[in-house]
N, C-alpha and C positions, 0 to 999 in steps of 0.2 A: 880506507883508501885516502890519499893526500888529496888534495884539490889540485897539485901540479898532475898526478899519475889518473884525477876524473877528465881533463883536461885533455889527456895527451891520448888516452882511452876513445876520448870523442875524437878526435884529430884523426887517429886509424880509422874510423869509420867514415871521416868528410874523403878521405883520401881515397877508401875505397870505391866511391859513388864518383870521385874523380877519376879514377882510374876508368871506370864505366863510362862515363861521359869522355874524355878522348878515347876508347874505341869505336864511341858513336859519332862522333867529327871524324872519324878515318873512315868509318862506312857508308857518314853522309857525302866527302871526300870523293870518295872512291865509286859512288852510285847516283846521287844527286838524288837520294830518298832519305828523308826524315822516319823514323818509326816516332811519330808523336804521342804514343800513350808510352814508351818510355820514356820518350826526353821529359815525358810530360812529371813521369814517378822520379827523374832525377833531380828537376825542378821544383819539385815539389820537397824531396828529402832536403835540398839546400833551404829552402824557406820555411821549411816549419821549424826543422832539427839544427841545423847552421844558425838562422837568421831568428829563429823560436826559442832555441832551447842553451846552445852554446852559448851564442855572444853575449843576449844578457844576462848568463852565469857572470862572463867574464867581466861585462860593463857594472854588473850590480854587484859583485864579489870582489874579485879579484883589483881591477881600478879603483871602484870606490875605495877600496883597504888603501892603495899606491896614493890616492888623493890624499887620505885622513894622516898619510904620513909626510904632503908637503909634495908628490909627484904632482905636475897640471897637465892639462892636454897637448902642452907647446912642448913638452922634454922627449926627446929621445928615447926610445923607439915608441910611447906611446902614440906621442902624437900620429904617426904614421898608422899604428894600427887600427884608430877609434875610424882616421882617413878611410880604410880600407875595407872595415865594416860598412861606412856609409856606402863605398862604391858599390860591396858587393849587393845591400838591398837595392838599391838605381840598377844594377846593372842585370839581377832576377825580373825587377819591374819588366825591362823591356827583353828580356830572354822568352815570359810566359808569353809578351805578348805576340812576339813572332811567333811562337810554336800554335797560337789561337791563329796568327792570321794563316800561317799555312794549313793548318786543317779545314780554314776556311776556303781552301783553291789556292791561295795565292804561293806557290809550287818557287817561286822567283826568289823567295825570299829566303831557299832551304842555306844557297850558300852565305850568308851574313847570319846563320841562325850556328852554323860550324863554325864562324870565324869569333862571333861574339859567347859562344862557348870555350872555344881553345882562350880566349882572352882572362874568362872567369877563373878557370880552369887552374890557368898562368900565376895568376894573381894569388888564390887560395893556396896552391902552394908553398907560394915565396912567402904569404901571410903566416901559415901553420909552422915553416921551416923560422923564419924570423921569430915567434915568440918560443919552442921550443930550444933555439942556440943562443937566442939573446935575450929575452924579456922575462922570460919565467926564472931565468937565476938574477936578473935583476931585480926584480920582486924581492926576492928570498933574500937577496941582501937587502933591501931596503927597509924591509917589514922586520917586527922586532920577532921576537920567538911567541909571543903570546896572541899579536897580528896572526900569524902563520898557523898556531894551535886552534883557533878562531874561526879561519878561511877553511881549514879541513871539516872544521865542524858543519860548518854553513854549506859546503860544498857535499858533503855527504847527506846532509839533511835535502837539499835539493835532489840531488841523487836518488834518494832513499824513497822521496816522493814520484819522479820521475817511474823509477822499476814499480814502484805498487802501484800503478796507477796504469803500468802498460804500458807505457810514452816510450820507455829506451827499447824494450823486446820488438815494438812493431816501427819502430827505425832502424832498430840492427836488423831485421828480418825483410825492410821494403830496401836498405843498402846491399845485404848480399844477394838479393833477388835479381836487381838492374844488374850487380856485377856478373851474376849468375847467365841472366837472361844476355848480354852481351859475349861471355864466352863461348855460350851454347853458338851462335853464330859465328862466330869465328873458329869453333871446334869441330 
């Protein structure tokens, strides 16, 4: 498997735990109740599996190759992306902590816990949609073929460790859970 087709493999799975998390903004929306041991497991899949397992593929794979061929963090569309990474760790920091303060009583906080997830939500989108349309073919031009022969290897050997180790089965398995556990309420 390419490192662009590991890539975009993970990306359907951030998307799915997205999709799960706005139906739980339209139920906190819609009722002014938090289910905090989901937000808590979809919180949780962006920070280990997103924030854990993806980005520094991409930061240590993928960028590193775009640096060692002359890209920096000021060029287009990088720059924005390495941006977007940082936000989305800042912006889990204070996602966990609301979801700690409202199990701890504090009920008041359920609607800025829906607002500053639809924000995350927003973002990871435009983030996944942006290197998918723009940056992953801009890699492939920039990088030589021997770059590129390299990054798959790198990327499948992370991979390879990942699956024998459990890490990818009980991420794909805790993503369609939350998306599971959200349809069932809605179905």
């Amino acid at each position: 498997m390419t490192w662009r087709k590991i890539l975009e493999n993970e990306h359907r799975l951030v998307l799915e735990v997205l999709e799960a998390a706005e139906k739980e903004c339209d139920h906190i929306d819609a009722t002014g109740c938090c289910r905090g041991d989901l937000v808590g497991d979809m919180l949780e899949f962006f920070r280990y599996f997103s924030d854990g397992l993806h980005f520094p593929k991409e930061e240590g794979l993928l960028f590193a190759r775009c640096h060692k061929r002359g890209m920096t963090g000021e060029d287009e569309p990088l720059e924005q992306i390495l941006r977007e990474h940082e936000w989305c760790y800042g912006k889990l920091d204070s996602l966990q902590a609301t979801v700690k303060a409202i199990a701890g009583g504090d009920a008041g906080l359920t609607p800025g816990l829906s607002a500053g997830l639809r924000e995350y939500i927003d973002v990871s989108r435009r983030h996944i949609e942006l290197e998918e349309t723009l940056f992953f073919d801009m890699a492939s031009r920039y990088l030589t073929k021997r770059d590129l022969e390299e990054l798959t290897a790198e990327f499948e050997a992370a991979h390879f460790d990942e699956v024998e180790e459990g890490v990818q089965s009980f991420y794909e398995g805790l993503a369609h859970r939350v998306l599971a556990a959200e349809n069932e309420v809605r179905g």
